[in-house]
DRENDO-1510 file (C-alpha; in Angstrom, 1 decimal, always signed):
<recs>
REC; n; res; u; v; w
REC; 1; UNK; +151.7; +112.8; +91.3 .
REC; 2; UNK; +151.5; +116.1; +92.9 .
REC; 3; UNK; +154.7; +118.9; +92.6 .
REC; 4; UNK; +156.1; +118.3; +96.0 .
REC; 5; UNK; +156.5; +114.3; +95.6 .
REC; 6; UNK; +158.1; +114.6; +92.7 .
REC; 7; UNK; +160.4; +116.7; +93.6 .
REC; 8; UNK; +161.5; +114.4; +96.6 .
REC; 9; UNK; +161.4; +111.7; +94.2 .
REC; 10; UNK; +163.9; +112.9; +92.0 .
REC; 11; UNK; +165.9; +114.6; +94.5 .
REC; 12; UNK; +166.5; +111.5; +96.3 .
REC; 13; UNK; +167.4; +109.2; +92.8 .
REC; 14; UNK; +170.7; +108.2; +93.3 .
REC; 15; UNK; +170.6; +108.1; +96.9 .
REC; 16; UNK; +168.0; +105.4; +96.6 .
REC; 17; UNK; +169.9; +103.0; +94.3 .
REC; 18; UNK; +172.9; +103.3; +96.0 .
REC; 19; UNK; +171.5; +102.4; +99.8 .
REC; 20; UNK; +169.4; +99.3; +97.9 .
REC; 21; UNK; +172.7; +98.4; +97.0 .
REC; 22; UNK; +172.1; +98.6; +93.2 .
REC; 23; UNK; +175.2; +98.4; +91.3 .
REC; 24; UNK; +176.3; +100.9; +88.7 .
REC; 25; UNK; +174.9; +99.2; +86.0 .
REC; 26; UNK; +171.9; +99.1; +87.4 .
REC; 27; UNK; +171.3; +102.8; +87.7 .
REC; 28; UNK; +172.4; +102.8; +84.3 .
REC; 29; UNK; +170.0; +100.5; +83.4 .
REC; 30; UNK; +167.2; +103.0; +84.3 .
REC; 31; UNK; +168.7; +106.2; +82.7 .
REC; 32; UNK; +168.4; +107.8; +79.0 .
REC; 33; UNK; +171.9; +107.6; +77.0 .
REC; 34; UNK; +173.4; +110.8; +77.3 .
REC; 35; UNK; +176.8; +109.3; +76.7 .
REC; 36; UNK; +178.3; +107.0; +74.6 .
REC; 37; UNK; +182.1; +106.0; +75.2 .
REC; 38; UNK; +182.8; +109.3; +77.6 .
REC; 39; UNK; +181.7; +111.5; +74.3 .
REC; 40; UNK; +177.9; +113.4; +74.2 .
REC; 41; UNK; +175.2; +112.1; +72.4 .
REC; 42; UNK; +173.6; +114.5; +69.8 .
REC; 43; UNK; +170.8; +114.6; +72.4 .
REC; 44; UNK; +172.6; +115.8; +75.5 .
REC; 45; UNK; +174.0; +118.2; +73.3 .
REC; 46; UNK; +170.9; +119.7; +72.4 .
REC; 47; UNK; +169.3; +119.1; +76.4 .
REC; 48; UNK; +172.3; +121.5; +77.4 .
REC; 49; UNK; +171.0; +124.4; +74.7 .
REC; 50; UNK; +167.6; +123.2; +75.9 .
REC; 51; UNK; +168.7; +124.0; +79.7 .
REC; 52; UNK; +170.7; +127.0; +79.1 .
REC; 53; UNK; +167.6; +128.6; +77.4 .
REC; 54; UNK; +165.2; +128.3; +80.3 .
REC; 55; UNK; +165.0; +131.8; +81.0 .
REC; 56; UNK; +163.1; +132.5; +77.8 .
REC; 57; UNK; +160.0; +130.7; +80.0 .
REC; 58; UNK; +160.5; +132.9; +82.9 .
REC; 59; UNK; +162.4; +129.8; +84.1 .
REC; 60; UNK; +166.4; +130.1; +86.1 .
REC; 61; UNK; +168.6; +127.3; +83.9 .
REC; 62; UNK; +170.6; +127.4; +87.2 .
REC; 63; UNK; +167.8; +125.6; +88.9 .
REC; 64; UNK; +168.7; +122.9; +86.5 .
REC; 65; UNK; +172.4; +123.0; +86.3 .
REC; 66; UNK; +172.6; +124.6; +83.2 .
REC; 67; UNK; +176.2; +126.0; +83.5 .
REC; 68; UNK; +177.5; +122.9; +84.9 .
REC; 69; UNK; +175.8; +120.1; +82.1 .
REC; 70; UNK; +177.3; +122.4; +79.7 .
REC; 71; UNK; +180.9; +121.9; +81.1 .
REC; 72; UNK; +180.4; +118.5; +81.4 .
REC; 73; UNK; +179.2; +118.0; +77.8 .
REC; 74; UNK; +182.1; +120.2; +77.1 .
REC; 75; UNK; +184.7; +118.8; +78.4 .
REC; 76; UNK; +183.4; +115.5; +77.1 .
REC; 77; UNK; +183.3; +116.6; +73.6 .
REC; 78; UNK; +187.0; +117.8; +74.0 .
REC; 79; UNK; +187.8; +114.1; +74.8 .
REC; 80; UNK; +188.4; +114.5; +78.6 .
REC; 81; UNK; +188.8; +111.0; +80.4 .
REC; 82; UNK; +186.1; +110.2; +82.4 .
REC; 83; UNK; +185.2; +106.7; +83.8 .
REC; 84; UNK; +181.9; +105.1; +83.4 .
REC; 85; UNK; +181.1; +105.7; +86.6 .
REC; 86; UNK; +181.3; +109.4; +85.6 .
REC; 87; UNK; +178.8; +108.9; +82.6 .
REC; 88; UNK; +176.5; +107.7; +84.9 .
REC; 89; UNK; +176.5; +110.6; +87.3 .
REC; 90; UNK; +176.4; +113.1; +84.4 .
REC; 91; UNK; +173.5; +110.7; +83.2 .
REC; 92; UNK; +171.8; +111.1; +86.1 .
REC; 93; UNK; +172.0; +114.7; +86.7 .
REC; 94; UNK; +171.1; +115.6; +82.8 .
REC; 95; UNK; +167.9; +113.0; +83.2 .
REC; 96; UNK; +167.0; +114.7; +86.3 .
REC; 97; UNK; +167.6; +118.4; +85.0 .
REC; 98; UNK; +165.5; +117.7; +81.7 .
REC; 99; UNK; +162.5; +115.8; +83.7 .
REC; 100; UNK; +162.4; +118.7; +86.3 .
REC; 101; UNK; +162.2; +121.3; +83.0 .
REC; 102; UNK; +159.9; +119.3; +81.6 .
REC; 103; UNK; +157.1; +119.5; +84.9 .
REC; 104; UNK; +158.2; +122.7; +85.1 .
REC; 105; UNK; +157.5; +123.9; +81.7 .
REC; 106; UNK; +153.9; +122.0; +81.7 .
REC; 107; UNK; +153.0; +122.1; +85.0 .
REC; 108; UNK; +154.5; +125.2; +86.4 .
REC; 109; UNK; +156.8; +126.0; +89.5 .
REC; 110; UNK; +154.1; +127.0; +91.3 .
REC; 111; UNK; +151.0; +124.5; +93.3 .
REC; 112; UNK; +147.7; +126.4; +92.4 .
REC; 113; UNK; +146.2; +125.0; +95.6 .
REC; 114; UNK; +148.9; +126.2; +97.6 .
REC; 115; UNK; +147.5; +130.0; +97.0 .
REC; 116; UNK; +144.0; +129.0; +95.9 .
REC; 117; UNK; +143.1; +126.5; +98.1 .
REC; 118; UNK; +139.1; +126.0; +96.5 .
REC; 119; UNK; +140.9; +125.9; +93.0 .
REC; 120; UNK; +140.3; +123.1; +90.9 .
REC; 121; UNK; +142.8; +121.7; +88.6 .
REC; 122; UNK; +142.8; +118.8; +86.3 .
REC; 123; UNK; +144.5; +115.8; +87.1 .
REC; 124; UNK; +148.2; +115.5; +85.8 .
REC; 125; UNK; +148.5; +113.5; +83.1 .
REC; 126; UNK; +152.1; +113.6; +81.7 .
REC; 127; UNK; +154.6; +111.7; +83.1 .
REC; 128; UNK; +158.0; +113.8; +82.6 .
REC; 129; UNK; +160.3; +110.7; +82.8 .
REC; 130; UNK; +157.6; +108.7; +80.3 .
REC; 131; UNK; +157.8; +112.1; +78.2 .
REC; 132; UNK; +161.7; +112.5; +78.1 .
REC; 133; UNK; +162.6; +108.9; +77.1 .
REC; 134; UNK; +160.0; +108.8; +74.4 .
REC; 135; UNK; +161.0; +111.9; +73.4 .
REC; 136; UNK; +164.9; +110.7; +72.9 .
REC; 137; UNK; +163.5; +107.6; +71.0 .
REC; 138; UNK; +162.3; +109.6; +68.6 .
REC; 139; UNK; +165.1; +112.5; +68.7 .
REC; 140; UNK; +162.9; +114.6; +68.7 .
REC; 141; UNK; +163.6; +116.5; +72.0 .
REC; 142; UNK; +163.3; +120.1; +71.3 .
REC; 143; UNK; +160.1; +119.9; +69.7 .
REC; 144; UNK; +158.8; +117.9; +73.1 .
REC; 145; UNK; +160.2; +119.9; +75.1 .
REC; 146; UNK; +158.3; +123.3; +73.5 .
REC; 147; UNK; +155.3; +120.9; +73.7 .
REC; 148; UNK; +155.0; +120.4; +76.8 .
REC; 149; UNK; +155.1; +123.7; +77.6 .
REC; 150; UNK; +151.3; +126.0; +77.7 .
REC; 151; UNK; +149.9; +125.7; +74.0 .
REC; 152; UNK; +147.8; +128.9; +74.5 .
REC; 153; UNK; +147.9; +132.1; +72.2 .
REC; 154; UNK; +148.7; +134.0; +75.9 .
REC; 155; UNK; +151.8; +131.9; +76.7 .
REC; 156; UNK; +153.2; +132.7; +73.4 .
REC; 157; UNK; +152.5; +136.5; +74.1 .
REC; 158; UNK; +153.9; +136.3; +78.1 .
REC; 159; UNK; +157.0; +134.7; +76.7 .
REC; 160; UNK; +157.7; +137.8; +74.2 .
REC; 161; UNK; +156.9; +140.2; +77.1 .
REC; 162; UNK; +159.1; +138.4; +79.1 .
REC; 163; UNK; +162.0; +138.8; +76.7 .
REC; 164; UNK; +160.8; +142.7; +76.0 .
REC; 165; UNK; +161.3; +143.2; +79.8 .
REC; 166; UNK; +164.6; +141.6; +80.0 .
REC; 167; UNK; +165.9; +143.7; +77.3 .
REC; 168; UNK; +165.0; +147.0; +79.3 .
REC; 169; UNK; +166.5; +145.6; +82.8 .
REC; 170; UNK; +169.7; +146.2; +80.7 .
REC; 171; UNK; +169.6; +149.2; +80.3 .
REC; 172; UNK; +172.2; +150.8; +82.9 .
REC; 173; UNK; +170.4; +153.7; +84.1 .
REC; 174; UNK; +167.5; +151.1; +84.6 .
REC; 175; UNK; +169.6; +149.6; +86.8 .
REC; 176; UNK; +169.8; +152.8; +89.2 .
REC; 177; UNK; +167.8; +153.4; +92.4 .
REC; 178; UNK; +165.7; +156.4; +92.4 .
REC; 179; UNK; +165.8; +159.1; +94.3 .
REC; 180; UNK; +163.4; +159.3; +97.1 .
REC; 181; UNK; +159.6; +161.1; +96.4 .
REC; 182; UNK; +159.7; +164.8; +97.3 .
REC; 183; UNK; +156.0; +163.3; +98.3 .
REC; 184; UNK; +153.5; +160.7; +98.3 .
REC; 185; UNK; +153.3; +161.5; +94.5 .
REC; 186; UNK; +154.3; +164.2; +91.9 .
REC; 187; UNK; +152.1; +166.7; +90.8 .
REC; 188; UNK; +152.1; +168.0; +87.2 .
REC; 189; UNK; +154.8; +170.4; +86.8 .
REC; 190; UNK; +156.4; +169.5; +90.3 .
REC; 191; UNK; +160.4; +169.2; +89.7 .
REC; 192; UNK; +161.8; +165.7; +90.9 .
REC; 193; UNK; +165.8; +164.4; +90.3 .
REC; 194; UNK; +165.0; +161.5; +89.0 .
REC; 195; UNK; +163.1; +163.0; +85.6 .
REC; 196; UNK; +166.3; +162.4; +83.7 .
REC; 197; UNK; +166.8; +159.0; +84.8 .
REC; 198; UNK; +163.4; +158.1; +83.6 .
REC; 199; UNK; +163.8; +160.0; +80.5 .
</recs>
């Protein structure tokens, strides 16, 4: 299954069950339990920390809804009504948010082919929804969820630099544009503004 039909696939979910004229229960029927009685499961608990820590993989956790599961699970915990109709959107989204991490995380955001078009890859042989509800049998979600992600000595090194990086954009006079070159480039001893700002 190649990145761009998967996308659609998962995309379109709900619309799909809904025009077939599946009921409620039957999309429910097809979806992880993320909700029991309007209150979070331990899991979906745990999928929101997942989610909200994306962006230790170089990853956005808004492009899966991060901010929004976590009010929902939120809200849920505090005992807000919601009807089971509810549940099952929130279902839906979370399943959909954690598979799309999941390919994202293993796969990458990015089609080789579609910048290396002679590239080779192997063929893709996880199956994120297989992955995720295997995963919630066993409760054992966060360790999957690292799993599936590069198991090379490089990743592990990327994601460190990554977070070294992100620590420095913070820095406020970081955060400041230049002034222009005087030149092309500085010469040794050649007096610019900006020394001080890169001091």
């Amino acid at each position: 299954m190649n990145r761009r039909t998967w996308r659609a696939r998962r995309s379109i979910f709900l619309v799909i069950f809904l025009l077939s004229g599946y009921s409620w229960n039957a999309i429910a029927d097809d979806l992880p339990t993320w909700f029991e009685n309007g209150h979070p499961t331990v899991d979906a608990i745990q999928a929101v920390q997942i989610l909200q820590s994306a962006g230790q993989d170089g990853l956005d956790p808004d492009d899966y809804h991060a901010n929004a599961l976590a009010h929902i699970v939120g809200d849920a915990k505090r005992g807000a009504h919601s009807s089971s109709e509810s549940d099952i959107e929130h279902s839906a989204l979370m399943t959909r948010a954690m598979e799309q991490l999941i390919f994202d995380l293993h796969f990458g955001r990015v089609e080789p082919r579609d910048i290396y078009r002679s590239l080779k890859t192997p063929p893709k042989q996880l199956d994120p929804a297989a992955y995720l509800r295997q995963a919630l049998a066993d409760h054992t979600l966060a360790v999957a969820v690292r799993s599936a992600a590069p198991q090379l000595p490089l990743y592990a090194h990327l994601r460190q630099t990554l977070a070294e990086y992100r620590e420095l954009a913070k820095i406020p006079a970081l955060q400041q544009r230049l002034p222009q070159l005087p030149a092309n480039r500085l010469a040794p001893g050649q007096s610019y503004a900006g020394v001080n700002l890169l001091a």
